[in-house]
KOLBADO-306295 format. One record per residue (C-alpha): residue in three letters; residue number from 1; x, y, z. Coordinates in Angstrom, 1 decimal. Layout:
// KOLBADO-306295
+------+------+--------+--------+--------+
| resn | resi |     c1 |     c2 |     c3 |
+------+------+--------+--------+--------+
|  ALA |  NUM |      X |      Y |      Z |
...
+------+------+--------+--------+--------+
END
This chain:
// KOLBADO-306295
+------+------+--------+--------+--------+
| resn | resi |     c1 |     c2 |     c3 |
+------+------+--------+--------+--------+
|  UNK |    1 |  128.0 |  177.2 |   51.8 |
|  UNK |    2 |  124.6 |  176.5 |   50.4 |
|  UNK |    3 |  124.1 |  176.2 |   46.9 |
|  UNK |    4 |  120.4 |  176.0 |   45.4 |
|  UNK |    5 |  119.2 |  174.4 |   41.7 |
|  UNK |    6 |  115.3 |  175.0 |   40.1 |
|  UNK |    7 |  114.8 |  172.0 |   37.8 |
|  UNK |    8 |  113.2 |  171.9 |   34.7 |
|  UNK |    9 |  110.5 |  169.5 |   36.9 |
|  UNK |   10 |  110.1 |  172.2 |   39.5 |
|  UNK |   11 |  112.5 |  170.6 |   42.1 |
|  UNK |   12 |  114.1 |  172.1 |   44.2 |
|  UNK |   13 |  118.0 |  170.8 |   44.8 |
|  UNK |   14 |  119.5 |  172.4 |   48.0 |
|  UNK |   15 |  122.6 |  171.3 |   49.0 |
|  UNK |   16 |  125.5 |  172.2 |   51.7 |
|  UNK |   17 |  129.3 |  170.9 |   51.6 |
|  UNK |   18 |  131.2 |  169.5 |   54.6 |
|  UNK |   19 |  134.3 |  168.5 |   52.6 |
|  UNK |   20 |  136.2 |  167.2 |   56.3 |
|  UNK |   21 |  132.8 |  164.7 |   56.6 |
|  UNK |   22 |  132.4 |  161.0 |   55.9 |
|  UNK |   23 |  129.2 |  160.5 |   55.8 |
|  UNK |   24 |  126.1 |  162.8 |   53.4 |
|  UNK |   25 |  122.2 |  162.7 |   54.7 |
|  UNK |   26 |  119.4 |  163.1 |   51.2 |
|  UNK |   27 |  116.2 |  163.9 |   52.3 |
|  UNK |   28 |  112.9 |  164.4 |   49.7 |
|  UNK |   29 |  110.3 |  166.5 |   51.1 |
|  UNK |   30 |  107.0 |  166.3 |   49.3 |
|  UNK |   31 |  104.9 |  169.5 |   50.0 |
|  UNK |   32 |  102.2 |  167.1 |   50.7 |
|  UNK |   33 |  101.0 |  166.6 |   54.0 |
|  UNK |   34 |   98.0 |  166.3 |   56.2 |
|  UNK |   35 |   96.1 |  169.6 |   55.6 |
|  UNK |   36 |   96.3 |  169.1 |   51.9 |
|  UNK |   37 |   93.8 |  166.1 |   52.6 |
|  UNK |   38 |   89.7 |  166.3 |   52.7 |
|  UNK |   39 |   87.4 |  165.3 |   55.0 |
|  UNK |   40 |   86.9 |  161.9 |   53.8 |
|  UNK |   41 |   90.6 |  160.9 |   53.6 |
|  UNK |   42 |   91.6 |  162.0 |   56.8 |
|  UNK |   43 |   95.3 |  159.9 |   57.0 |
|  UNK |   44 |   95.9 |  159.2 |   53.8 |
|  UNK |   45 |   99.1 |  161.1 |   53.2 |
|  UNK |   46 |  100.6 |  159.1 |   55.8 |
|  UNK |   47 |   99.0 |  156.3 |   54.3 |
|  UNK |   48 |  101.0 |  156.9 |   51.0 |
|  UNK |   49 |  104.3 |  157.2 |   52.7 |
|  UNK |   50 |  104.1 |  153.5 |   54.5 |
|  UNK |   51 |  103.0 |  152.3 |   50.6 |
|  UNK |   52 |  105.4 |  153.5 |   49.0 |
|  UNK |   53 |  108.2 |  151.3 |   51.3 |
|  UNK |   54 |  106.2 |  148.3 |   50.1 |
|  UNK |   55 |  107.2 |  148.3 |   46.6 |
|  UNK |   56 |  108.2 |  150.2 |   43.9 |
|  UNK |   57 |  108.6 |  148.8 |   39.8 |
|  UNK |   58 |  112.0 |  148.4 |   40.2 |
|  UNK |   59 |  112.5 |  146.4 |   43.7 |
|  UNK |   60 |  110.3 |  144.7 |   45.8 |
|  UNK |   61 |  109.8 |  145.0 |   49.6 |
|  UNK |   62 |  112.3 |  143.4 |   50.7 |
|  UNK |   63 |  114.9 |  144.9 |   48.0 |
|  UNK |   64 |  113.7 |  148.5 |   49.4 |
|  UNK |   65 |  114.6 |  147.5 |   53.2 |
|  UNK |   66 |  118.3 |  146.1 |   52.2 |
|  UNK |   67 |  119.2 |  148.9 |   49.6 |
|  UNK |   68 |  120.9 |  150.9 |   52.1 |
|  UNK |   69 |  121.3 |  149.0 |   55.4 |
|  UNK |   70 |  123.3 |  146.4 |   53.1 |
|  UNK |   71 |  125.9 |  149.2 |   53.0 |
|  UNK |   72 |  125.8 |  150.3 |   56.4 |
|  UNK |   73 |  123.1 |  153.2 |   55.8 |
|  UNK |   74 |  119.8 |  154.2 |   56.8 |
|  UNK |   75 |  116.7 |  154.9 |   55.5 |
|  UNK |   76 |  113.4 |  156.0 |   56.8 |
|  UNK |   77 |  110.2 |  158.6 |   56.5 |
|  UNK |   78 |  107.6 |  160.6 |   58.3 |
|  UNK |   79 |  104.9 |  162.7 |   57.8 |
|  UNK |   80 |  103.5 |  166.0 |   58.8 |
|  UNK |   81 |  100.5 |  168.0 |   58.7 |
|  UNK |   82 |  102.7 |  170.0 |   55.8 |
|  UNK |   83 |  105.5 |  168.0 |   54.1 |
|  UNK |   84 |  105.9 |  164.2 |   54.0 |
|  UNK |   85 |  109.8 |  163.8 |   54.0 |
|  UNK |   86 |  112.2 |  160.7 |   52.9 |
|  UNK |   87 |  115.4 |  160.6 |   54.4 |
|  UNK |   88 |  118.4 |  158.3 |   53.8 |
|  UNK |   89 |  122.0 |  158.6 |   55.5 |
|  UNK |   90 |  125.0 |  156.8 |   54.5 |
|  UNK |   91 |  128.8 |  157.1 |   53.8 |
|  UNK |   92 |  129.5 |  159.5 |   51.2 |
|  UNK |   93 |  130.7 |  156.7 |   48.5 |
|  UNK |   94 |  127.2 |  155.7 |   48.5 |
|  UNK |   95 |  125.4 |  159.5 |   47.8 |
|  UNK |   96 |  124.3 |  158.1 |   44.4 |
|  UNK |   97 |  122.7 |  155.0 |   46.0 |
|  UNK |   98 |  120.9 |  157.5 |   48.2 |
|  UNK |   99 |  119.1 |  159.6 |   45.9 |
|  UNK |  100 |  118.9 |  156.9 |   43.2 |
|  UNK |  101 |  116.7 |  154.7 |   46.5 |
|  UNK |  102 |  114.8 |  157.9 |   47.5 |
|  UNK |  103 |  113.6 |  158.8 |   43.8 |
|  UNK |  104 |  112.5 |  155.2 |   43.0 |
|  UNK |  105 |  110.3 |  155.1 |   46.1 |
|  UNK |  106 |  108.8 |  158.7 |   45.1 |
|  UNK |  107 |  108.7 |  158.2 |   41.0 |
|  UNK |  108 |  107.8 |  154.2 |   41.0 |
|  UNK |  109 |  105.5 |  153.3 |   44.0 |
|  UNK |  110 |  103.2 |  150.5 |   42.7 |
|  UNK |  111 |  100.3 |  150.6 |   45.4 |
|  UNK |  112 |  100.0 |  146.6 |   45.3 |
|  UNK |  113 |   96.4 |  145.0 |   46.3 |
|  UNK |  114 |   97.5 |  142.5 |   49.3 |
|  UNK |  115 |  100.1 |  145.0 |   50.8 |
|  UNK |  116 |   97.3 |  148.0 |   50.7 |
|  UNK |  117 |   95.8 |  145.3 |   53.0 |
|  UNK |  118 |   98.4 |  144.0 |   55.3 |
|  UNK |  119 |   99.0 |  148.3 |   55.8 |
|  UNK |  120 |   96.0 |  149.5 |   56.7 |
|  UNK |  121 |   96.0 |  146.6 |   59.7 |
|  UNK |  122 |   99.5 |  148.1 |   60.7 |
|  UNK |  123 |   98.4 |  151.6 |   60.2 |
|  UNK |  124 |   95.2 |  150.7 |   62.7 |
|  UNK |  125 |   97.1 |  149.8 |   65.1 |
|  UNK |  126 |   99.8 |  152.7 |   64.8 |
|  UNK |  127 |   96.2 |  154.6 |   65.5 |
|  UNK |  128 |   95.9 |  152.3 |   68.5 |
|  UNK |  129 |   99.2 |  152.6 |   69.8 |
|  UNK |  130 |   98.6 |  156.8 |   70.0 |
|  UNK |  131 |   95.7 |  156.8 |   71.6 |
|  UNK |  132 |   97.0 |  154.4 |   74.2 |
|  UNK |  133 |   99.9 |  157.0 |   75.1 |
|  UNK |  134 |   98.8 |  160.3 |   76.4 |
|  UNK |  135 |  101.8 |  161.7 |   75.9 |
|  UNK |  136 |  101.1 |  161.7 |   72.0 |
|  UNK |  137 |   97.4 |  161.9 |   72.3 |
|  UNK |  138 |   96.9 |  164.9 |   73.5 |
|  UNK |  139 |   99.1 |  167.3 |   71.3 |
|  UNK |  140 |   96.5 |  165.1 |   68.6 |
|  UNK |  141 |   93.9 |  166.6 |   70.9 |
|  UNK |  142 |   95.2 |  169.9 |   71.3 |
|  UNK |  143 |   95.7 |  170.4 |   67.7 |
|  UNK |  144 |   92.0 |  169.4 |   66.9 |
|  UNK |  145 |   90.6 |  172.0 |   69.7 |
|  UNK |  146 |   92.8 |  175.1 |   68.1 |
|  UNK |  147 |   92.1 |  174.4 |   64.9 |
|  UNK |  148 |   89.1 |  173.2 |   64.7 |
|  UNK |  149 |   87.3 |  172.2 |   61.3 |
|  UNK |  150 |   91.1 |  173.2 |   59.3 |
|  UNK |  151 |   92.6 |  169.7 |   58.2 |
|  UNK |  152 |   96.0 |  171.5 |   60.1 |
|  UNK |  153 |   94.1 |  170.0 |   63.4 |
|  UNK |  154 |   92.9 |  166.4 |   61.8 |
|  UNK |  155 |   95.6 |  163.9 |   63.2 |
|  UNK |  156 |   98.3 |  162.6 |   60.9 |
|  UNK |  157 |   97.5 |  159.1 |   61.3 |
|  UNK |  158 |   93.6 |  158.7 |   61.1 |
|  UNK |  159 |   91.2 |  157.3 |   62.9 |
|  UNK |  160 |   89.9 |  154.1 |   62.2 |
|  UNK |  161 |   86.8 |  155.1 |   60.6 |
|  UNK |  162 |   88.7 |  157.4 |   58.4 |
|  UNK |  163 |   90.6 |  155.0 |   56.9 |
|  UNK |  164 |   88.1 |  152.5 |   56.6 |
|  UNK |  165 |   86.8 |  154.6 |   54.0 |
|  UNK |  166 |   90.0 |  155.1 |   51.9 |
|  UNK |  167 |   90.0 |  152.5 |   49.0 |
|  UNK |  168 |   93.2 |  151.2 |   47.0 |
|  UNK |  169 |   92.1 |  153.8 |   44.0 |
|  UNK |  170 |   92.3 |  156.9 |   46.6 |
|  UNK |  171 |   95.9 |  156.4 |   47.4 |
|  UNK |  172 |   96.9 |  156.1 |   44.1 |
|  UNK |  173 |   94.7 |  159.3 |   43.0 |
|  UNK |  174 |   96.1 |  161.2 |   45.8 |
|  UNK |  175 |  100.0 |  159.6 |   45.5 |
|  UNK |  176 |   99.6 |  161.5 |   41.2 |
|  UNK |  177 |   98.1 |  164.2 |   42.2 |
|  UNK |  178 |  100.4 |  165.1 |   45.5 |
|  UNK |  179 |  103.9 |  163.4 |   44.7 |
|  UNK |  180 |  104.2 |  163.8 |   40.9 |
|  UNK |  181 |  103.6 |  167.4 |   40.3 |
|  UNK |  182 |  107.1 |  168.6 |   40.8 |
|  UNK |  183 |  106.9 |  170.0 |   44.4 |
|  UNK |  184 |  109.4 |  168.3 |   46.2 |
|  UNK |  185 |  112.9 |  169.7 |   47.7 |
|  UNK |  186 |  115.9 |  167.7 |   47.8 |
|  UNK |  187 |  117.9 |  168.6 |   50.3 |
|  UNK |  188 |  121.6 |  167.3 |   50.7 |
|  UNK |  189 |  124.5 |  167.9 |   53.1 |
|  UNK |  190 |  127.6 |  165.9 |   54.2 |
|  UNK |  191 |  130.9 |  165.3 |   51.8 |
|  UNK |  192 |  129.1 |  165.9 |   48.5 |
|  UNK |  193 |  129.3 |  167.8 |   45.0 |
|  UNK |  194 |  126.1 |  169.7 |   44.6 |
|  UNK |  195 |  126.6 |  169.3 |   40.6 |
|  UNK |  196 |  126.7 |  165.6 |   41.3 |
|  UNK |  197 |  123.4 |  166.1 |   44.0 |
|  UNK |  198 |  121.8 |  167.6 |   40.4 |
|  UNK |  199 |  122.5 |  165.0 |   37.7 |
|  UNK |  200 |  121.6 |  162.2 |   40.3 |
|  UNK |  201 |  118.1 |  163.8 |   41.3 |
|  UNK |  202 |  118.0 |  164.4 |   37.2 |
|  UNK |  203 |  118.5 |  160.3 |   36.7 |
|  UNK |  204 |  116.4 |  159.0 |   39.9 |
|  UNK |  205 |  113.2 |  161.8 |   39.8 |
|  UNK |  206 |  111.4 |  161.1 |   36.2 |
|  UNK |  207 |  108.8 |  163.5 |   36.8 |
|  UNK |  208 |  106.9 |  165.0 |   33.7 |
|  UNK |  209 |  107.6 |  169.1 |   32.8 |
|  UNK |  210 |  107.0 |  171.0 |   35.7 |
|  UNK |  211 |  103.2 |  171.3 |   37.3 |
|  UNK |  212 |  102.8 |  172.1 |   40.7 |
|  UNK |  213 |  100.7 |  171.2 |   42.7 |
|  UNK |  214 |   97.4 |  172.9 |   43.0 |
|  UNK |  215 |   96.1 |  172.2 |   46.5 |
|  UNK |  216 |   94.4 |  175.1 |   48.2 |
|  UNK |  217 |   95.7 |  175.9 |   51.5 |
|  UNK |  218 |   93.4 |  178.6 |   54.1 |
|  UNK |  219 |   95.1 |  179.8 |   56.6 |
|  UNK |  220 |   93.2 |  178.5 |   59.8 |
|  UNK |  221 |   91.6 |  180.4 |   62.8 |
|  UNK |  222 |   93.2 |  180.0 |   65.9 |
|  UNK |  223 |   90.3 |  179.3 |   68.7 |
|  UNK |  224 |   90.9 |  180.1 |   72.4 |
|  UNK |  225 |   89.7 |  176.7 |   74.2 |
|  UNK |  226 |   90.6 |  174.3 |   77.4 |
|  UNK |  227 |   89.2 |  170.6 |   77.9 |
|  UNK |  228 |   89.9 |  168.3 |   80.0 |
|  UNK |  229 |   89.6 |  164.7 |   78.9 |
|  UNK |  230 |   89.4 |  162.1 |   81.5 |
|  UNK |  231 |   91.3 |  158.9 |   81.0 |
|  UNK |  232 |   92.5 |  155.9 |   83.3 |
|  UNK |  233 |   96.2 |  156.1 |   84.7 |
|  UNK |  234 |   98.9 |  157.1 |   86.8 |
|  UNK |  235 |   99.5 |  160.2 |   85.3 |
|  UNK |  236 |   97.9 |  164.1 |   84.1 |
|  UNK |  237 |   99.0 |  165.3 |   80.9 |
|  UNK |  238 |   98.8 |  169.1 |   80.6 |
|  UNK |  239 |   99.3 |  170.9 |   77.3 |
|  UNK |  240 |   99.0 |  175.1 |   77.4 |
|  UNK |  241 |   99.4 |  176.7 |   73.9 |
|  UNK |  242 |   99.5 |  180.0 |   72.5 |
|  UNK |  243 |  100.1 |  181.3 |   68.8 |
|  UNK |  244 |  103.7 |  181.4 |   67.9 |
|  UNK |  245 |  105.8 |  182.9 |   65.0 |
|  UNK |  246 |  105.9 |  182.5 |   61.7 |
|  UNK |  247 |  109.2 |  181.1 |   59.5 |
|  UNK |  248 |  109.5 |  184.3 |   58.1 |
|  UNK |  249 |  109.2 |  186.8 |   61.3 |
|  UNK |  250 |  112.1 |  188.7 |   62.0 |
|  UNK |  251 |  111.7 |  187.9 |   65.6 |
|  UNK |  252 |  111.7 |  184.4 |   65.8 |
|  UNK |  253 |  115.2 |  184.1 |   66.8 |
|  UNK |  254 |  113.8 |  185.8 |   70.0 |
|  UNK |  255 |  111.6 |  182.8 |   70.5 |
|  UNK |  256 |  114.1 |  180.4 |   70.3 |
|  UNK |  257 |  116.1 |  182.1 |   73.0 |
|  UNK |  258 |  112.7 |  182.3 |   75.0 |
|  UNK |  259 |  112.3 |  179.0 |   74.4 |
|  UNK |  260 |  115.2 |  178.0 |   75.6 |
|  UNK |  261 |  115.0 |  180.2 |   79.0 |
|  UNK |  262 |  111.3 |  179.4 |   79.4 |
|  UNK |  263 |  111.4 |  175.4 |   79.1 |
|  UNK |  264 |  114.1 |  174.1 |   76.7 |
|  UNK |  265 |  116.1 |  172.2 |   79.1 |
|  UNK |  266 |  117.0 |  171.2 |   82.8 |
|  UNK |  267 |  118.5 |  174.3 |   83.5 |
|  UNK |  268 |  114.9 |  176.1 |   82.2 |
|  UNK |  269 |  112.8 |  178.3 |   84.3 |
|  UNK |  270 |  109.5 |  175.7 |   83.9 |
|  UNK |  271 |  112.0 |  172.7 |   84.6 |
|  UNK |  272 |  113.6 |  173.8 |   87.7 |
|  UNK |  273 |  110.8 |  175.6 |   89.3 |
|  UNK |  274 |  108.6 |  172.3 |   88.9 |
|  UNK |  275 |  110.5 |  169.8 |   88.8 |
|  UNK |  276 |  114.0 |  170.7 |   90.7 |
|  UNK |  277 |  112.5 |  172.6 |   93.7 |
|  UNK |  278 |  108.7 |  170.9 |   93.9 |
|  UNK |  279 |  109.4 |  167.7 |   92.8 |
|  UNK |  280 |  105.2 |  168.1 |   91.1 |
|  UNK |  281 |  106.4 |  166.7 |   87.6 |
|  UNK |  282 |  109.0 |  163.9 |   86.0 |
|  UNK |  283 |  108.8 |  165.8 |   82.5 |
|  UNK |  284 |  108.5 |  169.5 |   82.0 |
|  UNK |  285 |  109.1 |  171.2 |   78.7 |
|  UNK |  286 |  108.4 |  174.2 |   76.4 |
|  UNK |  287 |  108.7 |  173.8 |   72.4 |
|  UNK |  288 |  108.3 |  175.8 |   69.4 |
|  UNK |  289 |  106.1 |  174.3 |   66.4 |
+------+------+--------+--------+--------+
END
């Protein structure tokens, strides 16, 4: 059973109760992500979510890495060209630690000078490290072809020129105006009280009185396009794409079972016809996105 909670703040508690589980998984998702960016900040939200692991003004670094692997837990982020999300999972005794961890790294990131540095040298060669493996590159590529000038098609990472340009003073502009404004769900399920999910996201989130966050978002044009890049090694890459549904489409339960017959698994149409019976391809997929 889900139960949901609007805070004063403007987040969003959602929480579901496995009373027979041992263990409860928080996540924070920031509706920040990379199409809220501009032109000359092209990475920067994932920028703010490697910054915010490297200090916060209640622990350090260090403190951050061992708050939850100390008791057996996990703790971890990503970002998308929509959300940026925070996740933690760890027995249910320590549900308070969770969400007390998550909100500190959210409310209290301190953006310090020398680890700005050391991360963008990490970040560059995260950058590197894509374009080095086709198999990543190229949905990168294929999102910047269909989308064209929309930030959905800029790559969540960067490019190295891009973040060149981003200075200390733009993370920390973009971290107030995207992080603090109230639009974030918390999302809990495992062995938990969704009361208790409530007054801990109360204590841990010190946000100011609910402002959401402005950000303008245009829905993009979908443009009809093939390329072929030529790069050395062993192997071809081939992406084909076509417009998909939307979360709120009555019909997308059909395209999960279409997914699933077309290419979501070895007993798929696309993965025994070319890989079972011609032996043309190692990996063969479809996916909905």
């Amino acid at each position: 059973m889900f139960r949901k909670t609007v805070l004063d703040s403007g987040i969003t508690v959602v929480t579901e109760n496995h009373e027979h589980q041992r263990a409860v998984c928080v996540g924070a998702f920031i509706l920040t992500g990379t199409r809220d960016e501009d032109s000359k900040h092209i990475g920067i939200t994932h920028f703010v979510e490697h910054m915010i692991f490297k200090g916060t003004k209640n622990r350090n670094a260090s403190e951050i890495s061992r708050s939850l692997e100390c008791v057996g837990g996990e703790l971890n982020a990503y970002t998308t060209r929509e959300y940026t999300c925070i996740h933690a999972l760890s027995l249910k005794e320590d549900l308070n630690l969770d969400i007390d961890v998550i909100g500190d790294l959210i409310c209290n990131a301190r953006f310090s000078p020398l680890e700005f540095e050391r991360e963008k040298k990490v970040i560059l060669q995260e950058v590197g490290m894509t374009e080095d493996t086709p198999e990543e590159f190229i949905f990168d590529l294929f999102f910047e072809r269909i989308y064209g000038k929309s930030s959905l098609g800029w790559p969540i990472l960067g490019s190295a020129k891009s973040l060149d340009q981003i200075a200390r003073g733009d993370l920390i502009k973009y971290y107030k105006e995207g992080y603090l404004k109230g639009n974030i769900i918390v999302a809990a399920a495992g062995c938990l009280d969704h009361e208790e999910v409530v007054a801990g996201v109360k204590r841990a989130f010190k946000l100011k009185k609910k402002s959401l966050n402005k950000m303008e978002r245009k829905v993009p044009e979908w443009i009809t396009t093939r390329e072929v890049v030529q790069k050395e090694g062993e192997q071809t890459h081939i992406v084909v794409g076509f417009e998909g549904l939307s979360y709120v489409e009555p019909r997308r339960f059909d395209s999960f079972v279409l997914n699933a017959w077309l290419g979501g698994g070895m007993s798929s149409k696309l993965y025994q016809s070319i890989r079972e019976k011609k032996g043309l391809a190692y990996t063969v997929y479809s996916n909905l996105t």
